[in-house]
C-alpha positions in Angstrom: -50.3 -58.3 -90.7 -50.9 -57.3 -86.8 -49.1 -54.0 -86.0 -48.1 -53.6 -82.3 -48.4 -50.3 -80.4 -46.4 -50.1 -77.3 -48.5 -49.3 -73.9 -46.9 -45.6 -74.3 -48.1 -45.0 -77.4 -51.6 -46.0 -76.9 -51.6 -43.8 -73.9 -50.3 -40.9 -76.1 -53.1 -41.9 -78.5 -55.9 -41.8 -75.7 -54.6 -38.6 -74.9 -55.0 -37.3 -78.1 -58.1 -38.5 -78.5 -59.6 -37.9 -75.6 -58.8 -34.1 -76.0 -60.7 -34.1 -79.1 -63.5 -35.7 -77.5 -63.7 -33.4 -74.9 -63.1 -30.2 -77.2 -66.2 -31.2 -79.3 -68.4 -31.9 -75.9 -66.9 -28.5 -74.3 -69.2 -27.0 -77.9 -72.3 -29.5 -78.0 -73.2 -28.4 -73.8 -76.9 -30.0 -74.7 -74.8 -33.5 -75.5 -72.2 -33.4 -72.5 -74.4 -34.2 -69.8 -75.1 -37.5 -71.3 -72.0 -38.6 -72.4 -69.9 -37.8 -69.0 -72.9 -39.4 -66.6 -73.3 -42.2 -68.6 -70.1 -43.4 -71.0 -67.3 -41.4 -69.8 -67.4 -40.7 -66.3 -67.8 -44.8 -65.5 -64.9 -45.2 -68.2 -62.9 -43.8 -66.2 -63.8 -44.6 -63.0 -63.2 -48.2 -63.8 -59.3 -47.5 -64.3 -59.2 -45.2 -61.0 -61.1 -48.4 -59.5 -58.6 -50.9 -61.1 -55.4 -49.4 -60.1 -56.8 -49.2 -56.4 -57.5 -52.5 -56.4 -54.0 -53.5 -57.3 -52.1 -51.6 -55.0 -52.3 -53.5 -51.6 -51.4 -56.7 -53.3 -48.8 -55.6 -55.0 -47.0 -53.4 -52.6 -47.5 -55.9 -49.6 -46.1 -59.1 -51.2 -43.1 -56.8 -52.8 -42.1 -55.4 -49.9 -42.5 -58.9 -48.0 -40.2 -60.6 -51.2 -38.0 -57.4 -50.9 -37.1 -57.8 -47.3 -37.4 -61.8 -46.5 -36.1 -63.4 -50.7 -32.8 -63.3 -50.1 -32.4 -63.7 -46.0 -30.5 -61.7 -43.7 -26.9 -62.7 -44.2 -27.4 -62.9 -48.2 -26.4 -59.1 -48.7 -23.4 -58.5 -46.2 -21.6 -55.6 -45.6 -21.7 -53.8 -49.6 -25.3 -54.5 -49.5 -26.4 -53.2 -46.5 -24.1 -49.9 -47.6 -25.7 -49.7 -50.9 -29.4 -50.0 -49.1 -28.3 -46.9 -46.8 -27.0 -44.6 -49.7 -29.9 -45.5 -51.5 -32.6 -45.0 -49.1 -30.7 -41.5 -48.5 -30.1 -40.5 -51.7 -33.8 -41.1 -53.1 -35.0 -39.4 -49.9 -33.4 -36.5 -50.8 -34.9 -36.5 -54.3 -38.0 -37.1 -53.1 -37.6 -33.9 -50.7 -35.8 -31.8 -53.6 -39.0 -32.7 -56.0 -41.0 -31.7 -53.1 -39.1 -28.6 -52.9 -39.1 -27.4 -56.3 -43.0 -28.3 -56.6 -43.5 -25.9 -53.6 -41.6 -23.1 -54.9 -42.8 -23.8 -59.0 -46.3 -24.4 -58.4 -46.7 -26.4 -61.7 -50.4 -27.3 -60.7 -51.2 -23.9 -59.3 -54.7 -22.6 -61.2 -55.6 -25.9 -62.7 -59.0 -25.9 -60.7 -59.9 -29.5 -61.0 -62.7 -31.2 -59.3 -62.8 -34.6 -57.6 -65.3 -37.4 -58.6 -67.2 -39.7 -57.2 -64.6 -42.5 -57.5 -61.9 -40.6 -55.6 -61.8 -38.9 -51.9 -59.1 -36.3 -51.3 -58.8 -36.8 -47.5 -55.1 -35.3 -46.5 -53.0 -37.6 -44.4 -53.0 -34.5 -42.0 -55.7 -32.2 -41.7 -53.5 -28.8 -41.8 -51.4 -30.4 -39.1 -53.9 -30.2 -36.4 -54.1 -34.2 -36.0 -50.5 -34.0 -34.2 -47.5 -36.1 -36.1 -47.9 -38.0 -33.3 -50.8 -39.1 -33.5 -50.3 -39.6 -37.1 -47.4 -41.8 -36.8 -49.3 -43.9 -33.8 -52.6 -44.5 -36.8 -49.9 -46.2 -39.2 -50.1 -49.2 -36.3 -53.1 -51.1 -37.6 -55.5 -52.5 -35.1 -56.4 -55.1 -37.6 -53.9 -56.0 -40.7 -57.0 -57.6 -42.3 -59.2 -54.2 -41.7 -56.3 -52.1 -43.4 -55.8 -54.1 -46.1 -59.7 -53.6 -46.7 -60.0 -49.9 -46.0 -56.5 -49.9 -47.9 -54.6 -48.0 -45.4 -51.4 -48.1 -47.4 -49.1 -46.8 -44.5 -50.5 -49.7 -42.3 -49.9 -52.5 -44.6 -46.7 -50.7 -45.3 -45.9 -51.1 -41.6 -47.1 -54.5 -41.3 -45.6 -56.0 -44.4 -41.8 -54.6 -43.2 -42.4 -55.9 -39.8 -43.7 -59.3 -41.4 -40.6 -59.6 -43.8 -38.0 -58.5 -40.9 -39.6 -61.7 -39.0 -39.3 -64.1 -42.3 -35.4 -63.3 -42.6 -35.2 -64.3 -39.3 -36.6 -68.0 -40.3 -33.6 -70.9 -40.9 -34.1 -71.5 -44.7 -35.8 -74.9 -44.7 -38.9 -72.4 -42.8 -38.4 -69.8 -44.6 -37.9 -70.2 -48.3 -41.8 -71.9 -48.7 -43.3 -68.6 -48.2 -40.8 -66.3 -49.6 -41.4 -68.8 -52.9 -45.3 -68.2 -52.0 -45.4 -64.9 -51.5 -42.7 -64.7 -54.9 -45.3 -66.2 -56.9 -48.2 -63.7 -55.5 -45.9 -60.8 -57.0 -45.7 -62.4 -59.8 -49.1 -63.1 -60.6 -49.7 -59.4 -59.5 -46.9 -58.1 -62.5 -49.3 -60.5 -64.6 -52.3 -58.2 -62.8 -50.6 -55.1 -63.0 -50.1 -56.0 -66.9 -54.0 -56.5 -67.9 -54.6 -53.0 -65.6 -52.0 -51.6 -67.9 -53.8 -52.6 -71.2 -56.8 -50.9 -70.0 -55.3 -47.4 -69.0 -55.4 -46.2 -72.7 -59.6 -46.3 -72.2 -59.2 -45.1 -68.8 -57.0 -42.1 -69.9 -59.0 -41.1 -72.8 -62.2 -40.7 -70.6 -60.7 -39.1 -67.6 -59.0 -36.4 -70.0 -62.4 -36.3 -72.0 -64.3 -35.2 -68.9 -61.7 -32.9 -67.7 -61.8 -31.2 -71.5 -65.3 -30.8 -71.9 -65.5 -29.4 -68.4 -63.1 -26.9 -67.7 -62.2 -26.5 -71.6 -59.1 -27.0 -73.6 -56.8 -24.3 -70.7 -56.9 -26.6 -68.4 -54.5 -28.4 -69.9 -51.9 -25.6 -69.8 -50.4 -26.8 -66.0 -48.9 -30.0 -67.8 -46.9 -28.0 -69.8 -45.6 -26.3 -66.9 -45.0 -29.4 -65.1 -42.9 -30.8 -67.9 -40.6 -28.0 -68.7 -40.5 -27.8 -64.5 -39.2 -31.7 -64.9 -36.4 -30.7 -67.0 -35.0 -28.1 -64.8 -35.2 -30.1 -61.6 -33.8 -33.0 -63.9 -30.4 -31.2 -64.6 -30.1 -29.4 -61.6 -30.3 -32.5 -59.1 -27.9 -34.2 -61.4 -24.9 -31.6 -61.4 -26.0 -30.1 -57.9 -26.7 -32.7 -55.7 -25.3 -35.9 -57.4 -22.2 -33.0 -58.3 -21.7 -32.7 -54.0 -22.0 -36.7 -53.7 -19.5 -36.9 -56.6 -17.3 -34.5 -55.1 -17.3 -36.0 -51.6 -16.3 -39.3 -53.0 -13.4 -37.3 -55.1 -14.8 -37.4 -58.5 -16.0 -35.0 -60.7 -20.2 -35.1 -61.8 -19.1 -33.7 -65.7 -16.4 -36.3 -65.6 -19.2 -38.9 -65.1 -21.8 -38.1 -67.7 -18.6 -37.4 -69.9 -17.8 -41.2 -69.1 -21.3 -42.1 -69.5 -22.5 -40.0 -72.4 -23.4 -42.9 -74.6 -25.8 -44.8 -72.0 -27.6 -41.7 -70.7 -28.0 -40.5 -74.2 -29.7 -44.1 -75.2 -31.5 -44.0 -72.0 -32.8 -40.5 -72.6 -34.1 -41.2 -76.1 -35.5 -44.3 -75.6 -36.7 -43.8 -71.9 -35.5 -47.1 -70.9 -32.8 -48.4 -68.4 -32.9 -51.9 -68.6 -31.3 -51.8 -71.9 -27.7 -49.9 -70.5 -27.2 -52.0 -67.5 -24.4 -54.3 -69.3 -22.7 -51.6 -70.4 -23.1 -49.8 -67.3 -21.4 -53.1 -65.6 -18.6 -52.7 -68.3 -17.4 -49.3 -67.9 -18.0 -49.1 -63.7 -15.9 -52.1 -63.8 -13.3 -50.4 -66.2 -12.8 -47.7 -64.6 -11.4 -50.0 -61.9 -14.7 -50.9 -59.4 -14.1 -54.2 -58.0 -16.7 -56.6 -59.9 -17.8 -58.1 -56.5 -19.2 -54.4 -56.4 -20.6 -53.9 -59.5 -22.7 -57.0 -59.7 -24.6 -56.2 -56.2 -24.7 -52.5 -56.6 -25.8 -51.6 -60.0 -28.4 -54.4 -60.2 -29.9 -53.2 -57.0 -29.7 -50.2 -57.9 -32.4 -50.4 -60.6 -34.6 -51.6 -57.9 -34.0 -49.0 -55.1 -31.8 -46.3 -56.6 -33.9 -44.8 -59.2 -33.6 -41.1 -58.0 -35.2 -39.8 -61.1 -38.6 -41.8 -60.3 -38.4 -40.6 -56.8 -37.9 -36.8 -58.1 -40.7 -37.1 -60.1 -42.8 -39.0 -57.3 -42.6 -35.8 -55.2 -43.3 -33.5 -57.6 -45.8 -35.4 -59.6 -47.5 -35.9 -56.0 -47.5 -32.2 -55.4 -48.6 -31.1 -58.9 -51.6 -33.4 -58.3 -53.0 -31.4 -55.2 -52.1 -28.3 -56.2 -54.4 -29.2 -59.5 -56.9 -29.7 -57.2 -56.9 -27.0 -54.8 -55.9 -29.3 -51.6 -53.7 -27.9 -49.5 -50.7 -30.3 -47.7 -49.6 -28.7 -45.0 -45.6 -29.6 -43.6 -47.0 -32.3 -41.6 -48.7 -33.9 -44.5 -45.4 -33.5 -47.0 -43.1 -34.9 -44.4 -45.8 -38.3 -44.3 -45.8 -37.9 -47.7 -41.5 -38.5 -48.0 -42.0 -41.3 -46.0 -44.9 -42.8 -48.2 -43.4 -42.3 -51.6 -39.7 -43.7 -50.1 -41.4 -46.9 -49.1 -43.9 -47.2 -52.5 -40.8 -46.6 -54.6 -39.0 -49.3 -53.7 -41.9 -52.0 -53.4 -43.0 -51.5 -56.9 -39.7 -50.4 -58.8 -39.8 -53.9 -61.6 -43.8 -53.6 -62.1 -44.9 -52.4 -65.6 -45.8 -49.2 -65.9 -44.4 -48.8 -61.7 -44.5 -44.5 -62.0 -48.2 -45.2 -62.1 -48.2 -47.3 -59.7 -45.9 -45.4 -57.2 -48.4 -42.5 -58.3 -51.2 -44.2 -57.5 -50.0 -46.0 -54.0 -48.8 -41.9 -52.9 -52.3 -40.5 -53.6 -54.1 -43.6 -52.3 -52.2 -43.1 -49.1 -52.2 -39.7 -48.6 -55.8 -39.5 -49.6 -55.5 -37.2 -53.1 -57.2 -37.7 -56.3 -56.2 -40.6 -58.2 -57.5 -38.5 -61.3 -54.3 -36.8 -61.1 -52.7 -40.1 -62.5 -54.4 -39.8 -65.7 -53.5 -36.2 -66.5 -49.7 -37.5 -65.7 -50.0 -40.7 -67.7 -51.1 -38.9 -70.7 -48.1 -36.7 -71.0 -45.4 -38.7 -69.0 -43.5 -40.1 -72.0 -42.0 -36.6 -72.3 -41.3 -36.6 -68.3 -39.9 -40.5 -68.9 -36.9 -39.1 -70.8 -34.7 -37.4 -68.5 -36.1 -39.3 -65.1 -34.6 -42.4 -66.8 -31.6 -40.7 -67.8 -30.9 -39.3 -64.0 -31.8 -43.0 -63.1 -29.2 -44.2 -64.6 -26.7 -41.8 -64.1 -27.5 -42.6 -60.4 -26.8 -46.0 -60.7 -23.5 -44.8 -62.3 -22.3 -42.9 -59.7 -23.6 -45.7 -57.0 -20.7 -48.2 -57.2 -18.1 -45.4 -56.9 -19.4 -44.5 -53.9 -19.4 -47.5 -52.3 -15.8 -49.0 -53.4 -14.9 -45.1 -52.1 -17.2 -45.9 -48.7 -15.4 -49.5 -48.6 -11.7 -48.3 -49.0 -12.0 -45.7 -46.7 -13.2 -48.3 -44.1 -10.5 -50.9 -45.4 -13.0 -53.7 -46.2 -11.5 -53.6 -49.6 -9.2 -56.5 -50.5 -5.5 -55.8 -50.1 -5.2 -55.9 -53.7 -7.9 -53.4 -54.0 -8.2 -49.8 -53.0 -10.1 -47.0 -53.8 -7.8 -44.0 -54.6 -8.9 -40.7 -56.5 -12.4 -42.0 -57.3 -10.2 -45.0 -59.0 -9.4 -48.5 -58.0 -5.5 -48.9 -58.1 -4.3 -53.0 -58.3 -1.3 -53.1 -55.6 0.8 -55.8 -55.9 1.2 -58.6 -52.7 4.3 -58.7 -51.4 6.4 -62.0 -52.0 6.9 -64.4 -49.3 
């Protein structure tokens, strides 16, 4: 009888391993050298190497599909609201988890050093480039060239530019390529996937090397970071989300209250996907019009996931400050708009907090070891992102029947009163 171990697992188990491996090369100097030069150090290489190569692909033919799949009238007026308040509210998270990473310093002390396979370039040097000049180099010269040098903030530009175009399209034009271009991201979750199964090995060198280097302490910054991720967690959630809540006329403890029973299964079993119908179910009975709820939650899990976008920042941030690289304001305001743009073109791609990992630091030119010292650790992290994921996408639909009544683009049987949708009854002719 086969016994399956999920991808998390295995990680946790590379982990594991790998730390052993490197504690015993850390005591047997005379057989390190070997080992890291000629077994380890390529090991892991290989799954820096593999996740790069992935990246432009992927993010360029989601963001394309994102933009163009579903044309320009297809979302009206509740999905172009939903895209606005989830754009904002994720860019805030991103900026909070920048925040709190900047005044925490999980990473501070780690001492890493960068190898061969990855060049920590900031986006900014100190600031001194200009953010002019910055924003003017996201323009690509040549598409072709950026996809080859993978300048992520170029293809970035290019692929929302290219996808505005496509919606433009009349269907009979337009749907060949979107069904192309579908079938590219497709084959790249199929991609993504076989990367995936490899990250175990990957992980287990990558943390062997850093072991047996710089010795079992080094470790000590990831528990900082995840206690760090539990605090920001719960403060985002009844601060921030509490001042959205409040603004639409609800209460934040009223919510979770409601919603106790979905974030408690997403929490423990660090997935989302399995509380959407019930989510659906309760939105809609605490009166949300249905025509909301079936846009707004479902997108939602795509572009709303402000507990991935936390982490993104501070994940990002914990990652240089492991490595003694300094991001200067410049640099951390490119970086907000890097990780709002890679959050949303990789949000249904197994294993996508890697990959939104991996697209930040491959843009903004940081070590892409820094994934593996996440990866290893990150099912702990996973529980309460997920869980403020979803209680994001709980809150979502309120505000927007609240943003719709308040406009009057509610039915006339339909309005928004007290947080609650209240049936009124047509007059009779």
């Amino acid at each position: 009888m086969r016994i399956k171990i999920n991808l998390i697992t295995q990680i946790a188990i590379g982990l594991a391993v790998g730390i052993c491996v490197g504690v015993l090369l850390n005591h047997f100097p005379d057989y390190k050298g070997w080992w890291i030069e000629q077994v380890l150090q390529p090991a892991g290489d290989a799954f820096i190497k593999l996740m790069k190569m992935i990246i432009v692909p992927l993010v360029f033919s989601c963001m394309v599909v994102g933009i163009a799949g579903s044309g320009k009238r297809a979302l009206g007026r509740v999905g172009t609201k939903s895209l606005v308040y989830f754009f904002v509210v994720t860019g805030v998270a991103i900026i909070f988890g920048l925040l709190i990473g900047n005044v925490l310093q999980p990473g501070a002390g780690a001492g890493f050093a960068v190898s061969s396979a990855s060049e920590a370039v900031p986006p900014v040097q100190n600031g001194s480039a200009g953010l002019g000049k910055v924003l003017l180099g996201i323009i690509p010269d040549n598409v072709v060239a950026a996809m080859a040098e993978a300048k992520l903030l170029s293809v970035l530009f290019f692929a929302i530019l290219f996808g505005v175009a496509l919606s433009t399209l009349d269907e009979p034009r337009r749907q060949p390529l979107v069904a192309v271009l579908q079938t590219v991201v497709d084959t790249m979750f199929k991609v993504t996937h076989m990367v995936m199964a490899y990250s175990p090995i990957g992980i287990f060198a990558l943390i062997a090397v850093t072991v047996s280097t710089f010795g079992i302490d080094s470790l000590l910054p990831l528990a900082k970071l995840i206690a760090i991720t539990y605090v920001a967690v719960l403060f985002f959630a009844i601060v921030v989300l509490g001042l959205v809540a409040k603004a639409v006329g609800e209460n934040i403890f009223e919510i979770i209250k409601a919603f106790k029973g979905e974030l408690i299964l997403a929490f423990s079993s660090a997935s989302s996907a399995t509380v959407m119908p019930q989510l659906m179910a309760k939105t809609e009975a605490r009166g949300i019009p249905r025509t909301i709820t079936s846009l707004v939650i479902p997108l939602g899990y795509s572009f709303n996931l402000d507990g991935a976008s936390l982490f993104a920042g501070l994940g990002t941030l914990f990652i240089a400050q492991a490595y003694n690289i300094e991001l200067a304001l410049a640099d951390q305001v490119m970086l907000v708009f890097i990780m709002v743009l890679t959050s949303k073109g990789a949000a249904g791609v197994p294993g996508f907090m890697f990959v939104i990992l991996t697209a930040t630091l491959t843009a903004a030119g940081l070590p892409l070891e820094g994934v593996a010292l996440i990866a290893g650790v990150y099912r702990l992290m996973d529980m309460p992102v997920t869980a403020l994921n979803v209680l994001g996408n709980a809150l979502a639909p309120i505000v927007i029947a609240k943003w719709e009544s308040r406009s009057g683009s509610l039915p006339a049987e339909s309005r928004v009163h007290g947080g609650d949708v209240v049936v009124m009854e047509q007059p009779s002719r």
